[in-house]
Every structure is written in C-alpha cells, then in structure tokens.
ChimeraX commands (.cxc) that place a marker at each C-alpha (Angstrom):
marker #1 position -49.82,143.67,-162.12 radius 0.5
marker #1 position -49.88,147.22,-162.48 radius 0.5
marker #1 position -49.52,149.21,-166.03 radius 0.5
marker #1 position -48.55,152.43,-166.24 radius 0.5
marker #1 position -47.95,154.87,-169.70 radius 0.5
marker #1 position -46.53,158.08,-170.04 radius 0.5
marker #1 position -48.38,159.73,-173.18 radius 0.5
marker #1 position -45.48,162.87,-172.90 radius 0.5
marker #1 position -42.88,159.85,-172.55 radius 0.5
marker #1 position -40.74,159.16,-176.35 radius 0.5
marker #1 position -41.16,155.97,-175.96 radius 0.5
marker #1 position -44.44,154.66,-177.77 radius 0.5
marker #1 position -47.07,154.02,-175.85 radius 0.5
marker #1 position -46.96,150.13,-176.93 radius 0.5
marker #1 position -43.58,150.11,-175.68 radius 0.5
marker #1 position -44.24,151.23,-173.00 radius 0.5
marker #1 position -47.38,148.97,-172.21 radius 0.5
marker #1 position -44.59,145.83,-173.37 radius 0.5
marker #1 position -42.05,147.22,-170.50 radius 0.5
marker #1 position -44.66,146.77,-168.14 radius 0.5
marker #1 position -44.87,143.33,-169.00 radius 0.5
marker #1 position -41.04,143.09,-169.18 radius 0.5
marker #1 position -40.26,144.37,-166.01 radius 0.5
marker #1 position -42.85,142.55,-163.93 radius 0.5
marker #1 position -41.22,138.86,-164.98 radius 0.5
marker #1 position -38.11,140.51,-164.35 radius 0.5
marker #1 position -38.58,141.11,-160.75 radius 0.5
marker #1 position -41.01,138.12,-160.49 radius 0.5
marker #1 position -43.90,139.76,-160.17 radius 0.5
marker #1 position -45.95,137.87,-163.13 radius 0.5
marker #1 position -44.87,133.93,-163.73 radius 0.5
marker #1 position -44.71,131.56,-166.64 radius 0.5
marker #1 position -48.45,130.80,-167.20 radius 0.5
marker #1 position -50.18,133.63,-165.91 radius 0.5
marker #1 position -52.68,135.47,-167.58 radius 0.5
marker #1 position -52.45,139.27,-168.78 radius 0.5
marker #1 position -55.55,141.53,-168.64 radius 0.5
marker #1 position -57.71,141.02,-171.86 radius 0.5
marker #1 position -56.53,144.01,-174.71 radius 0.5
marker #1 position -60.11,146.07,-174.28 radius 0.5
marker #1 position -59.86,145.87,-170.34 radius 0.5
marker #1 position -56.02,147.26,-169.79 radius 0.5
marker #1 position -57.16,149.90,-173.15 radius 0.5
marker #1 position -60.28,151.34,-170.92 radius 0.5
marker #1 position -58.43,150.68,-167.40 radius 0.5
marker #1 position -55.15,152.95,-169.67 radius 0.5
marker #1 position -57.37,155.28,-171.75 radius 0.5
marker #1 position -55.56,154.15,-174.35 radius 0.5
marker #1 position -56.46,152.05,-178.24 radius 0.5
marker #1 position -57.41,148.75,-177.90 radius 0.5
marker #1 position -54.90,148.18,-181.09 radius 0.5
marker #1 position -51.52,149.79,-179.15 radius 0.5
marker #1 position -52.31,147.18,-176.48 radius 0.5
marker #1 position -52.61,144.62,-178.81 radius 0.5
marker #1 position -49.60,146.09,-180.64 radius 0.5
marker #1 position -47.66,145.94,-177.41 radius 0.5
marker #1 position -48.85,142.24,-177.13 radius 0.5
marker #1 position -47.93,141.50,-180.13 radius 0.5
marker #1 position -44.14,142.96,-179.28 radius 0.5
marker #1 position -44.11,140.58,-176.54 radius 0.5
marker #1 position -45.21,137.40,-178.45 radius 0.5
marker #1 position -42.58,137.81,-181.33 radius 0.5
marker #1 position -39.91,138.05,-178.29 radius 0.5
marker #1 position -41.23,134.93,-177.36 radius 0.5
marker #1 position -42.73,136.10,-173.50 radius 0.5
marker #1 position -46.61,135.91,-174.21 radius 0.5
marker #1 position -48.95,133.46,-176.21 radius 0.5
marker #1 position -51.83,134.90,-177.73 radius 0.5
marker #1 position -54.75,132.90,-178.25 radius 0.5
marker #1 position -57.65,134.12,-179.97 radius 0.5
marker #1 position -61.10,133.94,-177.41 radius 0.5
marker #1 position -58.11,132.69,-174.30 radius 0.5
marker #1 position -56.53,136.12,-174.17 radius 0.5
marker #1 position -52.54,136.78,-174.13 radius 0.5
marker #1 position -50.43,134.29,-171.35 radius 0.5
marker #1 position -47.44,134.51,-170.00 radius 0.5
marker #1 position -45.16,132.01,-171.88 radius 0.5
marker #1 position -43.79,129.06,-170.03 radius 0.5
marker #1 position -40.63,129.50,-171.35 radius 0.5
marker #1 position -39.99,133.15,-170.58 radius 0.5
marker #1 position -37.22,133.86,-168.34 radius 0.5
marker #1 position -36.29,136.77,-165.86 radius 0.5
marker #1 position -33.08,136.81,-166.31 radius 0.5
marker #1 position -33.28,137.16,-170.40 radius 0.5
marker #1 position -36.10,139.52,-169.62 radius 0.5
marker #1 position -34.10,141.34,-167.61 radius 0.5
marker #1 position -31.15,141.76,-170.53 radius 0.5
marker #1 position -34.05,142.66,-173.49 radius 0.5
marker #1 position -34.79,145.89,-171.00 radius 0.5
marker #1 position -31.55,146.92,-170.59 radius 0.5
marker #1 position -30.86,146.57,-174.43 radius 0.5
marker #1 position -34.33,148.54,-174.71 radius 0.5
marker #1 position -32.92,150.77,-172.81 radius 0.5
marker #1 position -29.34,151.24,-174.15 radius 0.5
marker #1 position -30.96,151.69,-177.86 radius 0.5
marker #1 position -33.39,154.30,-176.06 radius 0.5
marker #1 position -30.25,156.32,-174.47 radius 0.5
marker #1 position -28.75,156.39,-177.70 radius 0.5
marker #1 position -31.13,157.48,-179.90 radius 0.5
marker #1 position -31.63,159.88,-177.42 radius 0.5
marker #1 position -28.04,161.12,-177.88 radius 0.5
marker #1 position -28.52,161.31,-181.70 radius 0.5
marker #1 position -26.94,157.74,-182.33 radius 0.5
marker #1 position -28.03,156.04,-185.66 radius 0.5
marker #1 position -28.95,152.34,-186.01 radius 0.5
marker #1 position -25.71,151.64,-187.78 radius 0.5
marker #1 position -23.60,153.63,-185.10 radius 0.5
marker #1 position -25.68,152.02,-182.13 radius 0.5
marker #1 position -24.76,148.12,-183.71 radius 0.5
marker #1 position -21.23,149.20,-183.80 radius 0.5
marker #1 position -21.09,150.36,-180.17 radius 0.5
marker #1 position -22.39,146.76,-179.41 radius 0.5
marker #1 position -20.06,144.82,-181.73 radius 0.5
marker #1 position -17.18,146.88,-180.44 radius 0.5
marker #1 position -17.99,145.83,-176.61 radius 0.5
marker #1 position -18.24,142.30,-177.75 radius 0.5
marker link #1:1,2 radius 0.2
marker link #1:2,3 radius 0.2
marker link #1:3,4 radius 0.2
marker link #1:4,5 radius 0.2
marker link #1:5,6 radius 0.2
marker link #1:6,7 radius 0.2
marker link #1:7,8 radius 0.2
marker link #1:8,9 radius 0.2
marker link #1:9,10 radius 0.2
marker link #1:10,11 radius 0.2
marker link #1:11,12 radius 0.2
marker link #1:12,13 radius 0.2
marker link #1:13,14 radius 0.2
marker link #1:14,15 radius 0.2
marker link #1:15,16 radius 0.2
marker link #1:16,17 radius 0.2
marker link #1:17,18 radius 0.2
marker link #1:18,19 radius 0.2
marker link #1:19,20 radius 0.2
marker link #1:20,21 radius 0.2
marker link #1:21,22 radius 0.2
marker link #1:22,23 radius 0.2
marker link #1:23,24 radius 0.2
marker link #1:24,25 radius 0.2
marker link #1:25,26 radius 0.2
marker link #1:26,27 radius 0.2
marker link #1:27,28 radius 0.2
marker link #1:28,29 radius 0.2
marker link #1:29,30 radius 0.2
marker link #1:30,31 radius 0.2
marker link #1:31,32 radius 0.2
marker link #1:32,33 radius 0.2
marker link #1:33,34 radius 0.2
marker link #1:34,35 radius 0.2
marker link #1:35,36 radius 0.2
marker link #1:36,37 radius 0.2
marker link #1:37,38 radius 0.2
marker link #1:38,39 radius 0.2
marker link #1:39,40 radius 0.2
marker link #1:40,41 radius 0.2
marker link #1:41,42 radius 0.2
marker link #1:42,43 radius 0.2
marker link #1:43,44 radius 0.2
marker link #1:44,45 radius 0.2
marker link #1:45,46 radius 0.2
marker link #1:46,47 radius 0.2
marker link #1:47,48 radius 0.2
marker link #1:48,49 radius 0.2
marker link #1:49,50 radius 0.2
marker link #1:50,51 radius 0.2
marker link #1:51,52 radius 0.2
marker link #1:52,53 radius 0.2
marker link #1:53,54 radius 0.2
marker link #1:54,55 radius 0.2
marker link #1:55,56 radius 0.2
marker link #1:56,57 radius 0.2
marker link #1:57,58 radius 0.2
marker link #1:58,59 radius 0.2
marker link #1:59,60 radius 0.2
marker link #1:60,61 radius 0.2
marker link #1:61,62 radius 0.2
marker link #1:62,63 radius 0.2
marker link #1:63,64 radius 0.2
marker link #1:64,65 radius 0.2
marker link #1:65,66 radius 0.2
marker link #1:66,67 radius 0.2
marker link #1:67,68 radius 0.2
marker link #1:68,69 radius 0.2
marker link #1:69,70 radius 0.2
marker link #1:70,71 radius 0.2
marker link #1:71,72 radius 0.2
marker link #1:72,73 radius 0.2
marker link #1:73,74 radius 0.2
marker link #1:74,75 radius 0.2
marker link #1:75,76 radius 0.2
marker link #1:76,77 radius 0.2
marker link #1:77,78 radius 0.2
marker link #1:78,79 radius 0.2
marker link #1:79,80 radius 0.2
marker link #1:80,81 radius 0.2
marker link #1:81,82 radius 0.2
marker link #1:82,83 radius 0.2
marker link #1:83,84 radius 0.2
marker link #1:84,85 radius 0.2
marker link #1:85,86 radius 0.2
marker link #1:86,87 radius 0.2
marker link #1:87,88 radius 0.2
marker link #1:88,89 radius 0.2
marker link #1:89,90 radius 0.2
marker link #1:90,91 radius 0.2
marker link #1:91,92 radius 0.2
marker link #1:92,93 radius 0.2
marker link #1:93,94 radius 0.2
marker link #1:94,95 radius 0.2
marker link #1:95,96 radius 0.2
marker link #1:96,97 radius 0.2
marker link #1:97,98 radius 0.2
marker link #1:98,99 radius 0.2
marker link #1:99,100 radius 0.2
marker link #1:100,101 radius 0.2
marker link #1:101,102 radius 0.2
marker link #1:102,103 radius 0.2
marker link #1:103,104 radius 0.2
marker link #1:104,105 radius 0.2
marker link #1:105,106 radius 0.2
marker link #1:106,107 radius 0.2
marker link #1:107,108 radius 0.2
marker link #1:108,109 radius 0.2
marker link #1:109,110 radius 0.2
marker link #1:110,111 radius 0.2
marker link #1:111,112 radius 0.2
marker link #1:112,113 radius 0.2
marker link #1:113,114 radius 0.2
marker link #1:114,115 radius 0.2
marker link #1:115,116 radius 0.2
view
C-alpha cells in the first residue's frame, strides 16, 4: 500500500494519511485483516510525526476500519467494507468541497437533510 501527503494540501495531514487507508479498501487494494505499517515506520517512510499517524489511525478506528492493538500494531478490521468505505470518502469529500466554498457546519447538514 502506498501513502502519500500533501503538506501544501488543506486537508490535515492525518486526514490525509486516513484517505490513504480509505481509498485502498475501497478499490480493494488492502483486505479485512491485513496489517498497516507500524506508526514510527509510515512517520520516517512520510517525514511526518509519529502522533499525526497515530492520529490518522486513530480516525480510522473510531470509524470502525482499523483495530489498534498496543505491541500488534493497527489491522485492518474484519468488518470494514468497500462499499461503506467508499460512501465515508465521498462524504469526506462533499464536507471538503463545501467548506471550501465557505459553507458552515449548520448550512452543510442542511444541504444533506434537504437531499434526503
């Protein structure tokens, strides 16, 4: 699996490090039960803090895609799907669009509850 961050990009760099993840069980690349690299190796490999990867691992484990286990490193979750992976980026990405188009919180929740 191959990470890549933008440091000019908006999006935070643990973000960005969590799309990675997002989009590679989205297209299939990385599977229920695989492992990710350990925090300090993808933080050298990125030239990047050890704590934003483990902030963008921790992003991923409260959406319920990795487990993190202390001394076993973070794991894919066996649970995580591509298709629901696949829906969390493009909501990433509509909230990204509009904040980029000056949308508040409130007004970008209202553009969602009005198209459901």
């Amino acid at each position: 699996m191959l990470f890549r961050v933008n440091p000019a990009s908006p999006l935070p760099l643990a973000e960005q490090i969590a799309g990675a993840v997002r989009g590679a069980l989205a297209d299939g690349s990385v599977r229920p039960g695989e492992r990710l690299p350990s925090a300090r190796a993808l933080a050298d490999s990125l030239d990047v803090n050890m704590h934003t990867v483990l902030r963008g691992y921790q992003l991923l484990r409260d959406e319920g895609l990795i487990e993190l286990r202390r001394g076993r490193g973070a794991v894919v979750a066996a649970g995580a799907s591509p298709d629901r992976t696949r829906l969390r980026e493009s909501a990433v990405g509509l909230v990204a669009e509009a904040r980029a188009l000056g949308l508040s919180d409130p007004e970008i929740l209202d553009l969602v509850r009005a198209a459901l």
